[in-house]
N, C-alpha and C positions, 0 to 999 in steps of 0.2 A: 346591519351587521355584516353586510358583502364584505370578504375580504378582511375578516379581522378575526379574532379566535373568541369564543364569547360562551357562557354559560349560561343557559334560557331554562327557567323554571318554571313552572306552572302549579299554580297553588288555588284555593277557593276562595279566601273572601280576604279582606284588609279586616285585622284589629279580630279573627279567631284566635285561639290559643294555639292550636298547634302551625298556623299561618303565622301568628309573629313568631312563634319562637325559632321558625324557621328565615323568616327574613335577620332575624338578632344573628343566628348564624351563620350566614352569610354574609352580613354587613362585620362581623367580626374578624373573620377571612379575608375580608376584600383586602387589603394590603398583600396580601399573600397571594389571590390572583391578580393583582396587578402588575405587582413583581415579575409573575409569569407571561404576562402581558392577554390577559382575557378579561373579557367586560362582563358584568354580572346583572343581567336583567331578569326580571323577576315580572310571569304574565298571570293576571287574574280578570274574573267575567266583567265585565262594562259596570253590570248591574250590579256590583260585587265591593267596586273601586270609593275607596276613601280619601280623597285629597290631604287629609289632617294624616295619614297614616304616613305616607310617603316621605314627610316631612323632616321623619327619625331617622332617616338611613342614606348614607351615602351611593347605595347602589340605584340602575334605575329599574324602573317600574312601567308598563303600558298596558292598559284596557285592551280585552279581546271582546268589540265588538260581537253579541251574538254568541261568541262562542264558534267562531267559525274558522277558527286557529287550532283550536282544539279538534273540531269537527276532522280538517285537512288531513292532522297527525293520526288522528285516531285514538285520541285519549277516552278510555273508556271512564264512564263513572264509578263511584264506591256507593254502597249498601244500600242496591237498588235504585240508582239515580239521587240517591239524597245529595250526596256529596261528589262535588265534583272532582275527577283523578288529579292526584299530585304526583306529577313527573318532572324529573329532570335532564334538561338534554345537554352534552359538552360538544359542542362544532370546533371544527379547526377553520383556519381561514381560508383553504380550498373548497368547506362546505361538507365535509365530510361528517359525521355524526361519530364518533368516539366512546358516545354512551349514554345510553336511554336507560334513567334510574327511577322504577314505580314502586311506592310507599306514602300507600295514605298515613300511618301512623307511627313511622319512624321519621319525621322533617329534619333531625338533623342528622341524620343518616345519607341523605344525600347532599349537605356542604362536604363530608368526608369522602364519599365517591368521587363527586365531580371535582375536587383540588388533587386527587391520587391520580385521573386519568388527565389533570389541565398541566400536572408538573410531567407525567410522560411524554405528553406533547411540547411539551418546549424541552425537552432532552432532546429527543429526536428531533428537532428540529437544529439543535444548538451541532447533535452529530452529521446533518447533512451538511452542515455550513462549511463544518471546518474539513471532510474528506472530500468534498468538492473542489476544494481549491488543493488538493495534494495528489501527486503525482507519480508512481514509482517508473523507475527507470527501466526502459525496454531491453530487451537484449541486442538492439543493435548499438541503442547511445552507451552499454558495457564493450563492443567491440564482438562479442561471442559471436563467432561462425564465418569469420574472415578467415578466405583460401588465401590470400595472397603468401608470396614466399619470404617476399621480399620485407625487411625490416619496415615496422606500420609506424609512420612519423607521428602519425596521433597519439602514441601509446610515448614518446619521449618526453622526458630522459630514462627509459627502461633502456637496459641491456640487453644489447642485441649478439645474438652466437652466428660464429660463422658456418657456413655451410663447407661438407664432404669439398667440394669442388675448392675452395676458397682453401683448404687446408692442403689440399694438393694429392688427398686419397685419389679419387680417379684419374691424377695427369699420368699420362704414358710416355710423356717426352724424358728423354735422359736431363734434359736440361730444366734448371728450376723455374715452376710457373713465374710468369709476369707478377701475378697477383699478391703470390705468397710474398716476394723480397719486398717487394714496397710495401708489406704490410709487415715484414720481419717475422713472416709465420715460418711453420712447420716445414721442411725441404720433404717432397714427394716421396713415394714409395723406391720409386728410379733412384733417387740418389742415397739411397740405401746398399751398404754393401749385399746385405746378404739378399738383394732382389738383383743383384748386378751380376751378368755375365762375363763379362771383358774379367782380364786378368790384369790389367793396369790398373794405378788407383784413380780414382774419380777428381779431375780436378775442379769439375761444377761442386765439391761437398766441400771447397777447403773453405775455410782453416780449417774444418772439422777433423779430426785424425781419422789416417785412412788405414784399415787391419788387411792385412795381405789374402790371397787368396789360398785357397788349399793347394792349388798347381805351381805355387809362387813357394810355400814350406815345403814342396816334395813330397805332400803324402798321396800314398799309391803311387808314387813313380819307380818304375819297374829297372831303372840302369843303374848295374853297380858303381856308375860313374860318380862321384861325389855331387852334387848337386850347389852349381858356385851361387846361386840365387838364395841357398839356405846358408849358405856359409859352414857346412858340416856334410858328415854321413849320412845319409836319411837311406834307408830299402825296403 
């Protein structure tokens, strides 16, 4: 039974009453652990073994010499030694034991134990199968925790924004960045009238319209001289 999932019973004699009625239970299940892929053997005393009996059921059947299988487990006897203990055991096929079920006088009380703990083991088996082969995605294969500044070619066709620099916030040159006109951005802070000193107009801003400066309309100029730059009276 190495290596295979299997349900081993242990009962007293071939052809008692409550010995078949429990092998009839068993053998009427067996479709059902097989389904689940577990073998149904069934161990009673040497001395015990009936050839004609086995002959009813599809499950199998083996002689425990002596009783020395029993002895190993430690199946104790029923009503003083009369009767020998009726247990049943569910293995998995790692050898694990699953469930040790003792009742001299409920036999089909354990086909109902042993197929409730043979169908939880092959659940659990059916669920290591399939989350072993599945994988969730790490936070690096999402991209999450990249410094870089610079636009992440892995992450295209996403939209990339341009940087302070690239729009021309931090240029200090009067003159417009390299970067902005070949890219037809934003003209810099400098070619802003109202960041501009000079009283001339800007001709790094044209076409854009250029508005005069306040020295250029005469206001706060103190000469009652007409002011020919404004074209009027200003005082």
């Amino acid at each position: 039974m190495k290596g295979k999932n299997a349900v081993v019973y242990f009962y007293n004699a071939d052809g008692s009453k409550d010995c078949t009625t429990q092998a009839i239970a068993f053998d009427e299940a067996h479709a059902e652990f097989k389904a689940l892929k577990f073998d149904v053997v069934g161990v009673r005393s040497a001395a015990d073994a009936d050839s004609q009996f086995v002959q009813h059921y599809s499950q199998r059947f083996v002689a425990d010499a002596d009783n020395s299988v029993r002895k190993q487990l430690g199946i104790q006897d029923d009503l003083f030694g009369a009767l020998a203990g009726r247990e049943t055991y569910v293995i998995d096929k790692s050898g694990t034991v699953k469930l040790a079920f003792n009742s001299q006088f409920q036999p089909e009380e354990h086909v109902a134990k042993a197929l409730e703990v043979a169908q939880l083991v092959a659940s659990e088996s059916q669920g290591a199968g399939f989350f072993g082969s599945f994988r969730l995605p790490s936070l690096a294969d999402l991209g999450v925790g990249k410094k870089s500044a610079e636009p992440d070619t892995d992450a295209a066709p996403s939209c990339w924004l341009p940087s302070l620099s690239h729009l021309g916030g931090g240029h200090k040159s009067s003159e417009p960045p390299v970067d902005a006109t070949s890219r037809g951005g934003f003209p810099s802070l400098a070619n802003l009238v109202g960041g501009k000193k000079s009283v001339e107009p800007d001709t790094d801003a044209a076409p854009r319209a250029w508005l005069p400066s306040l020295a250029v309309l005469g206001v706060c100029k103190k000469s009652d001289e007409p002011n020919a730059d404004a074209g009027g009276w200003l005082r």
